[in-house]
ZAKEKOL-963604 format. One record per residue (C-alpha): x, y, z; residue in one letter. Coordinates in pm, whole numbers, plus 50000, padded with zeros to 5 digits. Layout:
<rs>
<X X&Y Y&Z Z&rest A>;
...
</rs>
This chain:
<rs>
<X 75973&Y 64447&Z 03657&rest X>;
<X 76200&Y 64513&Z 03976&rest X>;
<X 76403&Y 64246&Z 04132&rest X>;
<X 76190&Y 64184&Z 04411&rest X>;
<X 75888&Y 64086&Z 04171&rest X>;
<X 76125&Y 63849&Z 03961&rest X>;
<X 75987&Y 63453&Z 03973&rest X>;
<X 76251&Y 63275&Z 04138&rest X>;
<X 76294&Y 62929&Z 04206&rest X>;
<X 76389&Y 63011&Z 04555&rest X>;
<X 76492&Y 63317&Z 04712&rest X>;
<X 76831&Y 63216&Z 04845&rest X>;
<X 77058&Y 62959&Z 04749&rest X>;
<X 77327&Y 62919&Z 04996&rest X>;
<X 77651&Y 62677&Z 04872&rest X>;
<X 77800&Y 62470&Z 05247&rest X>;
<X 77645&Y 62341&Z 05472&rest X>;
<X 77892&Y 62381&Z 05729&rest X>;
<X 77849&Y 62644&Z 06037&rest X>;
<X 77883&Y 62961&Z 05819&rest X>;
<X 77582&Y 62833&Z 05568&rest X>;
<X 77385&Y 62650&Z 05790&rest X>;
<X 77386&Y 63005&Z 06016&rest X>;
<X 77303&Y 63156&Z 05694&rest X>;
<X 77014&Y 62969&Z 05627&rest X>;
<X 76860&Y 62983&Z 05974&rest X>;
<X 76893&Y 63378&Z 05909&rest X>;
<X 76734&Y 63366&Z 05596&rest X>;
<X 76434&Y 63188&Z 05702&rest X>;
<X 76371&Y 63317&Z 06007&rest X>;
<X 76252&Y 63633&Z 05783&rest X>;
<X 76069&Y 63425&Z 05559&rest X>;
<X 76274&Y 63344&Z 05293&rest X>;
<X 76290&Y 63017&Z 05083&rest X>;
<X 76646&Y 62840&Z 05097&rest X>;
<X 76797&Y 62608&Z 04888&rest X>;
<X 77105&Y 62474&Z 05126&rest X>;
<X 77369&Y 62266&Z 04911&rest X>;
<X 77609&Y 62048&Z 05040&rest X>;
<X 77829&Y 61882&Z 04805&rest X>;
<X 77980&Y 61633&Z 05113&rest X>;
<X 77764&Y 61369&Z 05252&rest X>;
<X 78034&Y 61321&Z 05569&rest X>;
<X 78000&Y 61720&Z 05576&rest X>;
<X 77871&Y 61635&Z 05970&rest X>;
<X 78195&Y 61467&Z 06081&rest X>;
<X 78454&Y 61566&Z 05866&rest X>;
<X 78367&Y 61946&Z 05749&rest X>;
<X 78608&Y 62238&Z 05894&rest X>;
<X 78295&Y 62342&Z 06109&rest X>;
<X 78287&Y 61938&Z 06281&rest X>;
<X 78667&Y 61971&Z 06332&rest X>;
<X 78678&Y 62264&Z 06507&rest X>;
<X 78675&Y 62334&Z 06922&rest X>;
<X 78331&Y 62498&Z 06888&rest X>;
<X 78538&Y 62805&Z 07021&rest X>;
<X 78327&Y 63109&Z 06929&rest X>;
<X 78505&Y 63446&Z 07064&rest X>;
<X 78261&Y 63753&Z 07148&rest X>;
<X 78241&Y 64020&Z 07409&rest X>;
<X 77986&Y 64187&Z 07591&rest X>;
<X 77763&Y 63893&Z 07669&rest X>;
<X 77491&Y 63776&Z 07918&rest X>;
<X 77760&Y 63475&Z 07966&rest X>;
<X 78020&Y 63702&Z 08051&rest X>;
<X 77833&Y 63925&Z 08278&rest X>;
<X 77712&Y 63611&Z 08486&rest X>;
<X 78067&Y 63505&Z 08507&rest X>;
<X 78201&Y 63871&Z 08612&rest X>;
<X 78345&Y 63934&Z 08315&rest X>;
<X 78380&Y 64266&Z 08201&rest X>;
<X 78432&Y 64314&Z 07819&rest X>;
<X 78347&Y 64510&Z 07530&rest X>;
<X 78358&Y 64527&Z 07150&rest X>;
<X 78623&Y 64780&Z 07204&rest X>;
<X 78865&Y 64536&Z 07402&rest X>;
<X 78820&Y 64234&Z 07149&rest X>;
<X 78875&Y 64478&Z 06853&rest X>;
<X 79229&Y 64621&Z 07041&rest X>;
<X 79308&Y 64244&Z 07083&rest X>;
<X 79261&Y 64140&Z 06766&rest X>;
<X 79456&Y 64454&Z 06593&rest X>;
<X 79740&Y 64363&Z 06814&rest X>;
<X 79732&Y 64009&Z 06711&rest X>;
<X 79730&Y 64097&Z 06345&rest X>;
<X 79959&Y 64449&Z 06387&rest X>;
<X 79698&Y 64658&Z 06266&rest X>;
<X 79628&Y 64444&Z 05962&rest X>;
<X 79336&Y 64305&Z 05984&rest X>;
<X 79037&Y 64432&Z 05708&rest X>;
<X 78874&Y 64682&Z 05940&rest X>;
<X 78545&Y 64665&Z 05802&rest X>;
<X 78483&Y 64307&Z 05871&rest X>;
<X 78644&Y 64297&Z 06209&rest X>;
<X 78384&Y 64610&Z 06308&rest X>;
<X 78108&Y 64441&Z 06202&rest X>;
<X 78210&Y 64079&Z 06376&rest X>;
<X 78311&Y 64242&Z 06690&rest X>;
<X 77946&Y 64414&Z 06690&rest X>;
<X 77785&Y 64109&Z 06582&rest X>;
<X 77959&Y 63825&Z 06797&rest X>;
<X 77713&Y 63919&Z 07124&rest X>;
<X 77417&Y 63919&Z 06897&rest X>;
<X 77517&Y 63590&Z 06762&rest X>;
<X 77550&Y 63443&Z 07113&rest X>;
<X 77219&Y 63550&Z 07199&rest X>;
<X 77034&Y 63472&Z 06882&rest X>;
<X 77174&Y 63101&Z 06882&rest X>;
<X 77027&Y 63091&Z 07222&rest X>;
<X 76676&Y 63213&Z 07193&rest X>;
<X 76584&Y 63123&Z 06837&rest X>;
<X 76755&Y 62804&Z 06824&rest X>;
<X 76774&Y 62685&Z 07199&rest X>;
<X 77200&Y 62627&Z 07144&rest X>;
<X 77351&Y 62805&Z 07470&rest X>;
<X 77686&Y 62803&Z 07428&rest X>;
<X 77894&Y 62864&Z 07780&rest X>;
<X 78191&Y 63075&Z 07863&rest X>;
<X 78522&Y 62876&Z 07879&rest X>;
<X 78638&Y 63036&Z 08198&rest X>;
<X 78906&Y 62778&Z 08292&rest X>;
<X 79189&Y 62958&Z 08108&rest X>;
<X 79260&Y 63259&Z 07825&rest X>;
<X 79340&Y 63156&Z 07488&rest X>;
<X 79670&Y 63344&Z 07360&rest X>;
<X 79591&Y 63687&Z 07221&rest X>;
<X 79246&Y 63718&Z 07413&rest X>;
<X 79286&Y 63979&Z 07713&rest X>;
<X 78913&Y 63824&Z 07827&rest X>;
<X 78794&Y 63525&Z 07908&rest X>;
<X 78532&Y 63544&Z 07576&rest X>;
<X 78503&Y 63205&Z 07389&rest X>;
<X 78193&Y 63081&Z 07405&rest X>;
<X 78151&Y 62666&Z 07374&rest X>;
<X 77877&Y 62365&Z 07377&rest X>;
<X 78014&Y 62179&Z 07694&rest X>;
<X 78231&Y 61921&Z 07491&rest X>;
<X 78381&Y 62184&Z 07295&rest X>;
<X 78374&Y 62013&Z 06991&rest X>;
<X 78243&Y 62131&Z 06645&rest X>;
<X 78042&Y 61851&Z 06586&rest X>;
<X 77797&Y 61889&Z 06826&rest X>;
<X 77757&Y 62283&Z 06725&rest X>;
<X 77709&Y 62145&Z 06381&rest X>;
<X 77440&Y 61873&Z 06515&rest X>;
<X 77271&Y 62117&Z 06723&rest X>;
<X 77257&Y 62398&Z 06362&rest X>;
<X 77140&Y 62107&Z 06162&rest X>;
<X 76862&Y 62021&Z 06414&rest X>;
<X 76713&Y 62400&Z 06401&rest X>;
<X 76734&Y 62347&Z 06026&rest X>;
<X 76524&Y 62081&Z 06033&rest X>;
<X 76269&Y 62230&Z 06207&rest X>;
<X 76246&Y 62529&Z 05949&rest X>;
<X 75989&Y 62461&Z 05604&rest X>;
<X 76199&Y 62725&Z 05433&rest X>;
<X 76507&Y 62520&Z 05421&rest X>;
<X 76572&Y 62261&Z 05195&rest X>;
<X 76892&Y 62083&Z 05292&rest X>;
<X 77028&Y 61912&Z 04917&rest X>;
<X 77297&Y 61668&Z 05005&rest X>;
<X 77523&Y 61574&Z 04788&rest X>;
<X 77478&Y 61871&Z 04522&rest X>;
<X 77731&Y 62182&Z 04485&rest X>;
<X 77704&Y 62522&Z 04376&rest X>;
<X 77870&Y 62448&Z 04018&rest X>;
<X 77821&Y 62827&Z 03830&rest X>;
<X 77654&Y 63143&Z 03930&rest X>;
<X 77496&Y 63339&Z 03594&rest X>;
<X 77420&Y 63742&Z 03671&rest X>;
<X 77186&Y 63966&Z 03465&rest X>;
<X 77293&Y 64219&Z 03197&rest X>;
<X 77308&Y 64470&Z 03504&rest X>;
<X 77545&Y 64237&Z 03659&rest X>;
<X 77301&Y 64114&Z 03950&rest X>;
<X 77289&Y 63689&Z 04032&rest X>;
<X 76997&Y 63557&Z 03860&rest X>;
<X 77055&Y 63177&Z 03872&rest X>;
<X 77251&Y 62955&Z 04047&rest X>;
<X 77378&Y 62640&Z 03896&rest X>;
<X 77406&Y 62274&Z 04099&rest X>;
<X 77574&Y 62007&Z 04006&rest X>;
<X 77488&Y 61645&Z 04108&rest X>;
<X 77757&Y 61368&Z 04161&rest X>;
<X 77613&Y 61212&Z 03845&rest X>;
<X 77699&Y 61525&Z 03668&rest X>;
<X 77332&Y 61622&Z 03686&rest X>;
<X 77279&Y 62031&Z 03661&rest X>;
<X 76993&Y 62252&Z 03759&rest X>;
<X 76945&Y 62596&Z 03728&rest X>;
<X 76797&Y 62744&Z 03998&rest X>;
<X 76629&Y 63145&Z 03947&rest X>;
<X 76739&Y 63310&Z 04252&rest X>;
<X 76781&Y 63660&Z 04396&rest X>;
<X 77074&Y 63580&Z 04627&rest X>;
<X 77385&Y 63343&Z 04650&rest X>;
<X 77518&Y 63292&Z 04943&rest X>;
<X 77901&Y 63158&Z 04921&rest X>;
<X 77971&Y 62949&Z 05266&rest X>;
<X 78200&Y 62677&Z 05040&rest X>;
<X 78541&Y 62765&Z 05304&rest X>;
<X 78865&Y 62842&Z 05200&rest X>;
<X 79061&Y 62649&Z 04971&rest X>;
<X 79312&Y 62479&Z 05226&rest X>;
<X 79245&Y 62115&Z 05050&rest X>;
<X 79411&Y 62271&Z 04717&rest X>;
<X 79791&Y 62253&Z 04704&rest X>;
<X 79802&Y 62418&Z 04432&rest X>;
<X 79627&Y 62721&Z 04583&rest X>;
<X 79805&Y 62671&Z 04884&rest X>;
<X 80129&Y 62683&Z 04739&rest X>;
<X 80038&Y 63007&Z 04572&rest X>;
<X 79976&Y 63206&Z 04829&rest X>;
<X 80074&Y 63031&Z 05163&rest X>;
<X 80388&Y 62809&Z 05072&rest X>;
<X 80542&Y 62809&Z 05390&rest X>;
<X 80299&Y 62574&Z 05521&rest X>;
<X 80210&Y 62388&Z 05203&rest X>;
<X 80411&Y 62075&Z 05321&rest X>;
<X 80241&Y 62066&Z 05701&rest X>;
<X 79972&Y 61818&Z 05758&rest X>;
<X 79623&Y 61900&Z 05590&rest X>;
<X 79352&Y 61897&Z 05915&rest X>;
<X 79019&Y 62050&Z 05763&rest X>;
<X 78763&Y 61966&Z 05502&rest X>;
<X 78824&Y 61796&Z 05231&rest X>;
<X 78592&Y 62075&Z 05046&rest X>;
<X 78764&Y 62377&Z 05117&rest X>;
<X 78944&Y 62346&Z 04717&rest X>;
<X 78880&Y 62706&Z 04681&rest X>;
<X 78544&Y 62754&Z 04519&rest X>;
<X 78466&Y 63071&Z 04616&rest X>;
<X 78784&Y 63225&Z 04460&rest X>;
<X 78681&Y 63036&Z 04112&rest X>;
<X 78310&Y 63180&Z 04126&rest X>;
<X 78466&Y 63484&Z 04260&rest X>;
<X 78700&Y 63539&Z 03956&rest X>;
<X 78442&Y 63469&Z 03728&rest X>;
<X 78251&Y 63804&Z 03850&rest X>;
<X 78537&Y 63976&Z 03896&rest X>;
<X 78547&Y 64014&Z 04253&rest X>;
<X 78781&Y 64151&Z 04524&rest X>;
<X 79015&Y 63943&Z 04687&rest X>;
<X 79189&Y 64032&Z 05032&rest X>;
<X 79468&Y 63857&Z 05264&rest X>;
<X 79473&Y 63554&Z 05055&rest X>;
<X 79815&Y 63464&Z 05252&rest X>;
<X 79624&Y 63436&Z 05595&rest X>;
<X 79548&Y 63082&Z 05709&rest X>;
<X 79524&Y 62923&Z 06070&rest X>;
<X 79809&Y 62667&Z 06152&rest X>;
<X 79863&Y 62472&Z 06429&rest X>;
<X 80146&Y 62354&Z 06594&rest X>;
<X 79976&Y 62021&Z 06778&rest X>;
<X 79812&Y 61744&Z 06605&rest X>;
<X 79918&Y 61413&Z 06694&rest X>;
<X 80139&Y 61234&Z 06462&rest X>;
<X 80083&Y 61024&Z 06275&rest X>;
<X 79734&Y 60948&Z 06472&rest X>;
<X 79584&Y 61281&Z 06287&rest X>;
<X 79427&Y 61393&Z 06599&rest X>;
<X 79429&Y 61714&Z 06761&rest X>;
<X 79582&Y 61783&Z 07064&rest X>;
<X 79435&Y 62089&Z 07247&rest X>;
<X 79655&Y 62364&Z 07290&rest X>;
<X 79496&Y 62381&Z 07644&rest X>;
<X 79822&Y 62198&Z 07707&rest X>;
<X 80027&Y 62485&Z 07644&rest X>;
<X 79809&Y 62727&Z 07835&rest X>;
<X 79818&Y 62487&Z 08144&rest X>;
<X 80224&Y 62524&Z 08093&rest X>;
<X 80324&Y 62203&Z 07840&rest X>;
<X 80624&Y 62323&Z 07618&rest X>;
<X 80695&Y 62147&Z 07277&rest X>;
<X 81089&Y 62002&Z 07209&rest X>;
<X 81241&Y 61825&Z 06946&rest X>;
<X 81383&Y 61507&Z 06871&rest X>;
<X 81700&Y 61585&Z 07021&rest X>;
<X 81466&Y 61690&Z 07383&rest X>;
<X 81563&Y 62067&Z 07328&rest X>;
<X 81280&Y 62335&Z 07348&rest X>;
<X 81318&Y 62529&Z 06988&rest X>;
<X 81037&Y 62822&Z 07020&rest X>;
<X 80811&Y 63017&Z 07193&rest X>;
<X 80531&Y 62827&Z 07255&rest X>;
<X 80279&Y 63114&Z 07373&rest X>;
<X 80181&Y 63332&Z 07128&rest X>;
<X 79958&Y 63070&Z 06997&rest X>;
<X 79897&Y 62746&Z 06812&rest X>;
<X 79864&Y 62905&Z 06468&rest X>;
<X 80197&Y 63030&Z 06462&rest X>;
<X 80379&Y 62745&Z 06561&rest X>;
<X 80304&Y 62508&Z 06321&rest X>;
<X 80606&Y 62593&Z 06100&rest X>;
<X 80881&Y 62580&Z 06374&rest X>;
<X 80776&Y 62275&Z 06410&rest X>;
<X 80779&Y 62141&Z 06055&rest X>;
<X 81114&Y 62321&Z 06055&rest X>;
<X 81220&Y 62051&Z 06348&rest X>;
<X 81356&Y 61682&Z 06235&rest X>;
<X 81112&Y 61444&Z 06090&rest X>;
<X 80908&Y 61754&Z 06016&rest X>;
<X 80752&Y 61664&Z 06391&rest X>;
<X 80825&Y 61764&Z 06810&rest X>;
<X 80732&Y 61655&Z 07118&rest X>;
<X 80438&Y 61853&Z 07328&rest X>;
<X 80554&Y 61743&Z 07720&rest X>;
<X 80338&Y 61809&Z 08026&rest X>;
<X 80248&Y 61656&Z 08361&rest X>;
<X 79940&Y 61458&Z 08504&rest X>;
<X 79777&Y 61768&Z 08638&rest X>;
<X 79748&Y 61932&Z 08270&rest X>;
<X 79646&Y 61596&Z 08171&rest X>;
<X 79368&Y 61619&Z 08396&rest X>;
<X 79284&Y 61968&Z 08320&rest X>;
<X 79231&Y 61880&Z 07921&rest X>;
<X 79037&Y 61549&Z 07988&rest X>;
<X 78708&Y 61788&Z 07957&rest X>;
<X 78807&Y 61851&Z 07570&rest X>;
<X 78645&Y 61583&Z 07324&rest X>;
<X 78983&Y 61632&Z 07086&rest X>;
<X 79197&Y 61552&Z 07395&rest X>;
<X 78931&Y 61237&Z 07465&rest X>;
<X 79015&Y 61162&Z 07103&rest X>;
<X 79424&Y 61114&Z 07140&rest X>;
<X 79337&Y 60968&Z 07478&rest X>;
<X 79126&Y 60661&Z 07272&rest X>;
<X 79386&Y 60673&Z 06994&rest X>;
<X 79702&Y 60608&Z 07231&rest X>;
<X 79859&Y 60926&Z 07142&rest X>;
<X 79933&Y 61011&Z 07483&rest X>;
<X 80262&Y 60859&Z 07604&rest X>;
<X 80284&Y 60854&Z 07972&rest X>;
<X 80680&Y 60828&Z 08166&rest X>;
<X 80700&Y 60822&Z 08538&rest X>;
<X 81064&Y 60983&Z 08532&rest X>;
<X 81294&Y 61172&Z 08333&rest X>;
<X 81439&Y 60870&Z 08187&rest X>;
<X 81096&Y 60720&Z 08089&rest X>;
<X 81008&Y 61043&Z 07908&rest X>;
<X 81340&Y 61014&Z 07746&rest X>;
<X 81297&Y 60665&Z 07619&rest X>;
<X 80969&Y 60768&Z 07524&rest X>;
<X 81118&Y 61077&Z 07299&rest X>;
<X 81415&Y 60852&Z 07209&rest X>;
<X 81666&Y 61095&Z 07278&rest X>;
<X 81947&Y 61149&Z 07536&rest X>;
<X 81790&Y 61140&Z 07918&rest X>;
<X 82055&Y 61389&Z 08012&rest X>;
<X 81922&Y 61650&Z 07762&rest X>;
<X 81572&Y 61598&Z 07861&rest X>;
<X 81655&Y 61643&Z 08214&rest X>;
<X 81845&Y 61992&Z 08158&rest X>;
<X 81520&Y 62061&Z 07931&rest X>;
<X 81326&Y 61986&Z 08225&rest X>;
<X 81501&Y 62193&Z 08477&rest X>;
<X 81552&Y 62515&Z 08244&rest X>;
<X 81181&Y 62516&Z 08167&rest X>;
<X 81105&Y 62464&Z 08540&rest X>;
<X 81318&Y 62740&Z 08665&rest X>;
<X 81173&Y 62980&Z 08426&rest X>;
<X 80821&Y 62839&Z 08567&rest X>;
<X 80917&Y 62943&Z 08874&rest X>;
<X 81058&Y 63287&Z 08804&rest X>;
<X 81410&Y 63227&Z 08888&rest X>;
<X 81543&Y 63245&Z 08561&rest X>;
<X 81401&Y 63439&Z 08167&rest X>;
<X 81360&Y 63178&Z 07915&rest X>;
<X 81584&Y 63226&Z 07641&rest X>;
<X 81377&Y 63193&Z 07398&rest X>;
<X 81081&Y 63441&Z 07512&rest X>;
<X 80849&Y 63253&Z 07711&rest X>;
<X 80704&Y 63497&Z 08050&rest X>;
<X 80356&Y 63302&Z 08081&rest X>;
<X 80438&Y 62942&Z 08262&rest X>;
<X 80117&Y 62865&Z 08438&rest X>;
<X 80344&Y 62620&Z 08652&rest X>;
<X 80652&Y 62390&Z 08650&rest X>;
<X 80631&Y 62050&Z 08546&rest X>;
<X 80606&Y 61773&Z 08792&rest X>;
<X 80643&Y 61373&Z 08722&rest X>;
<X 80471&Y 61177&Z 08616&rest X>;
<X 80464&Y 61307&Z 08229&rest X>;
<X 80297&Y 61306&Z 07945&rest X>;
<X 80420&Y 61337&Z 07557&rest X>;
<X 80192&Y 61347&Z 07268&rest X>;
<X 80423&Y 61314&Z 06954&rest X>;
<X 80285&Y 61617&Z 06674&rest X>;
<X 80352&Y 61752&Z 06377&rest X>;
<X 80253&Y 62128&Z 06205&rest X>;
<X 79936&Y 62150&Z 06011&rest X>;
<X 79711&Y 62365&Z 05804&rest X>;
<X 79342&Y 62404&Z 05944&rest X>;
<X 79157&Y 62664&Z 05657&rest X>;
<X 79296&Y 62953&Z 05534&rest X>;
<X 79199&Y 63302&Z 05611&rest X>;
<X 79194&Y 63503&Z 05296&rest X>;
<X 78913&Y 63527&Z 05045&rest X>;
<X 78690&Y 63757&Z 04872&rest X>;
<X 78620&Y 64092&Z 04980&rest X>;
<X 78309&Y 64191&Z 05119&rest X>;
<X 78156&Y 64482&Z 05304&rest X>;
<X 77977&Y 64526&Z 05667&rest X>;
<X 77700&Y 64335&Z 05546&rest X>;
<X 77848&Y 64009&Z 05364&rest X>;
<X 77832&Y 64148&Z 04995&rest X>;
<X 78077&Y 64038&Z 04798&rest X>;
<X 78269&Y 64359&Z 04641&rest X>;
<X 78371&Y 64411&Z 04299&rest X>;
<X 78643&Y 64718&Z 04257&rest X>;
<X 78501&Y 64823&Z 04608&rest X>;
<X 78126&Y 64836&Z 04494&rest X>;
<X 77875&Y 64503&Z 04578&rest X>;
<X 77817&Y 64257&Z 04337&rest X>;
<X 77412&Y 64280&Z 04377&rest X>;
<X 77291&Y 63957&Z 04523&rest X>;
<X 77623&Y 63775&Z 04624&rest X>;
<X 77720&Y 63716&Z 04963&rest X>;
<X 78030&Y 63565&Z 05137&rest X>;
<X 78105&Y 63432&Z 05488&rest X>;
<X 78349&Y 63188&Z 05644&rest X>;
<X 78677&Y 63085&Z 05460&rest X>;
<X 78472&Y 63191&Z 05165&rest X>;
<X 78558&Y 63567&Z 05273&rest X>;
<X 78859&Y 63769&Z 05409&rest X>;
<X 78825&Y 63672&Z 05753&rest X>;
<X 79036&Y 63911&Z 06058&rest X>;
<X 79357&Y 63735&Z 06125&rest X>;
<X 79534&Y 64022&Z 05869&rest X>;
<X 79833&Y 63768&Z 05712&rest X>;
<X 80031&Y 63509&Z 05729&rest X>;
<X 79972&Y 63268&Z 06037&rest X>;
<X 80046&Y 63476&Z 06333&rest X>;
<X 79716&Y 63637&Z 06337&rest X>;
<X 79519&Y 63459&Z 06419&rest X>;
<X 79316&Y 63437&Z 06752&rest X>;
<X 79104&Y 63136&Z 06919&rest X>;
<X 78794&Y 63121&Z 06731&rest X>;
<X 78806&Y 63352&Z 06470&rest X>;
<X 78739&Y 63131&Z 06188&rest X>;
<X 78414&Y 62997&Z 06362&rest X>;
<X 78316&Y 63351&Z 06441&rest X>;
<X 78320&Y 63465&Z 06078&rest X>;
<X 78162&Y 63138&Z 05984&rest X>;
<X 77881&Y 63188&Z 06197&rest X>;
<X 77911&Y 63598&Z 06274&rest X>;
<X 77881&Y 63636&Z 05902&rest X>;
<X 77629&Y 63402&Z 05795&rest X>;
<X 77399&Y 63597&Z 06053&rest X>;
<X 77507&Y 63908&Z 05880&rest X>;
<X 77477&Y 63751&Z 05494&rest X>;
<X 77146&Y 63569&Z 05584&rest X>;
<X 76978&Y 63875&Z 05744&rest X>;
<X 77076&Y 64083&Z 05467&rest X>;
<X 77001&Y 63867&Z 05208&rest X>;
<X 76611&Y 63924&Z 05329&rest X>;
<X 76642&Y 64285&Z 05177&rest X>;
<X 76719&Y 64204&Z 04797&rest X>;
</rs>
């Protein structure tokens, strides 16, 4: 008999419940497919790579962006992110998430009632647009809330928590035909399926992996889900499939130390500048956040300084992260140049010829040695210091899939297995510095639309 007549438990079983499976399993449904959703965490809601993220979801061409005057296309984000990446990025899956974002945007609007709103207030580096779309807190656990709620309104989905995907089993022809969980109590089920669905991340939370393929940052700070130990690459390898850009992972050069809080890198934006224990400025600080997390694990104490002024301060109070070092007492405030020196613990005549170099570059009067043009504005007392360290968010590599989600084998799909999120190459190309705001929530949820709507045509 043909596949679509095959008895089946259930006709997709999709492993994460994070925003790339959860989106997955919306899609799925919504064409009338049964779902088995596993989630292996039962602190996935707080503490999965989805929860910890801004809610930042880049895309261009949408109703948001035309209300604000923004004009935008799929052309312009796809320029920006082959810049970012120079020209590495997997072409095939940044087409199809450049196409997808708007839909995305729109379809978590009118199916699901989750309007996200265009941050307008400043660009994120790399973007030439104003295009990342938010929930007004701008924090991932409220996208991940509002997901959850749709998929409890949906009969098709049933949400297993705590169970993971433990072993996928294909036919003779090489198509899935079961899907294995595993309890915590080392119960297993098979369940007959037509499609798997891999949404499990990256596998950031494995040194070993880590080390591997991304051992420049394998001694930062660890800031995503405790999950992402690189499931998909095991199930992956045990099919045979494609891998691609398996050095690509999204740093950051800001989390407060050793409070483990995130410090928005709307402070940079706004015009903060990072400096050392010694109060000297060491890098660049605006190509972005991802690519600054090892300069600053190359700095003493493996940790710098982020300084800034009252009205950035203000400006970042909307974020929920910046709330978050805010409530932790990560936020150091000095009145004077010798109060932010004390507060550094470093020489107040070095901070204060920090302070004045930075400020006349701010002002145009003199280049910044070390490359900075985009100053938003000098410094002005009193300050602000958040004490951070580099860190490792989720990695950017995985398997390799085509334009819709299949997971390839020697370039040809695997029948029935999808990919999407850390789970699959994602479009920052490799290493750290390419990656742009949002793109790891944009292939979480871009391509869970793309894996759950295709999954409907097995």
């Amino acid at each position: 008999m043909g596949d679509s007549d095959r008895q089946v438990d259930a006709d997709v079983v999709v492993a994460g419940a994070g925003g790339a499976g959860v989106t997955a399993a919306l899609a799925a449904a919504e064409r009338g497919l049964s779902v088995v959703l596993l989630e292996g965490s039962e602190t996935f809601r707080e503490d999965s790579n989805t929860a910890m993220s801004t809610s930042m979801v880049p895309a261009a061409g949408t109703r948001q962006q035309r209300e604000a005057g923004v004009e935008d296309t799929a052309e312009l984000f796809l320029e920006d992110i082959q810049l970012k990446t120079a020209g590495t990025v997997d072409p095939t899956v940044a087409r199809t998430l450049v196409d997808v974002a708007p839909v995305l945007i729109d379809w978590l609007a009118e199916a699901w009632g989750i309007d996200l709103e265009l941050v307008t207030d400043f660009n994120y580096p790399g973007h030439s647009r104003h295009r990342c779309h938010s929930v007004p807190d701008r924090a991932g656990s409220t996208l991940l809330r509002l997901l959850l709620g749709a998929v409890a309104q949906r009969d098709e989905i049933a949400l297993v928590c705590p169970a993971r995907l433990d072993g996928i089993v294909a036919d003779v022809d090489g198509s899935v035909e079961v899907a294995a969980l595993m309890r915590p109590d080392g119960t297993r089920e098979d369940v007959r399926t037509r499609s798997v669905i891999l949404a499990t991340n990256g596998f950031g939370a494995s040194p070993e992996l880590v080390r591997e393929h991304c051992p420049e940052i394998v001694d930062g700070l660890y800031f995503g889900g405790e999950g992402s130990n690189g499931d998909a690459l095991r199930f992956g390898a045990g099919l045979d499939a494609d891998t691609a850009c398996l050095d690509a992972y999204q740093g950051h050069g800001s989390v407060a130390y050793p409070h483990g809080v995130l410090l928005t890198w709307a402070t940079v934006v706004h015009g903060a500048f990072l400096v050392n224990a010694d109060g000297k400025r060491f890098a660049d600080e605006s190509p972005g956040y991802s690519e600054l997390a090892t300069p600053v694990l190359a700095q003493p104490e493996n940790a710098a300084w982020m300084v800034y002024d009252a009205r950035i301060d203000e400006l970042c109070r909307p974020f929920a992260d910046y709330q978050r070092c805010l409530e932790a007492g990560a936020v150091h405030e000095a009145k004077d140049v010798a109060a932010l020196a004390e507060v550094i613990g470093t020489s107040a005549e070095v901070v204060a010829s920090t302070l004045v170099g930075a400020r006349s570059c701010a002002l145009g009067e003199a280049d910044d040695p070390l490359g900075r043009t985009d100053w938003a504005a000098p410094l002005e007392p009193p300050y602000r210091a958040v004490h951070v360290t580099g860190a490792l968010f989720h990695t950017q590599g995985g398997l390799g899939i085509d334009s819709e989600a299949r997971v390839q084998r020697g370039g040809s799909p695997i029948d029935g297995l999808y990919a999407a999120g850390g789970a699959a190459v994602g479009i920052s190309g490799h290493g750290a510095s390419g990656y742009l705001a949002g793109n790891g929530l944009l292939a979480a949820l871009g391509l869970g639309l793309v894996a759950g709507r295709a999954a409907c045509c097995r």
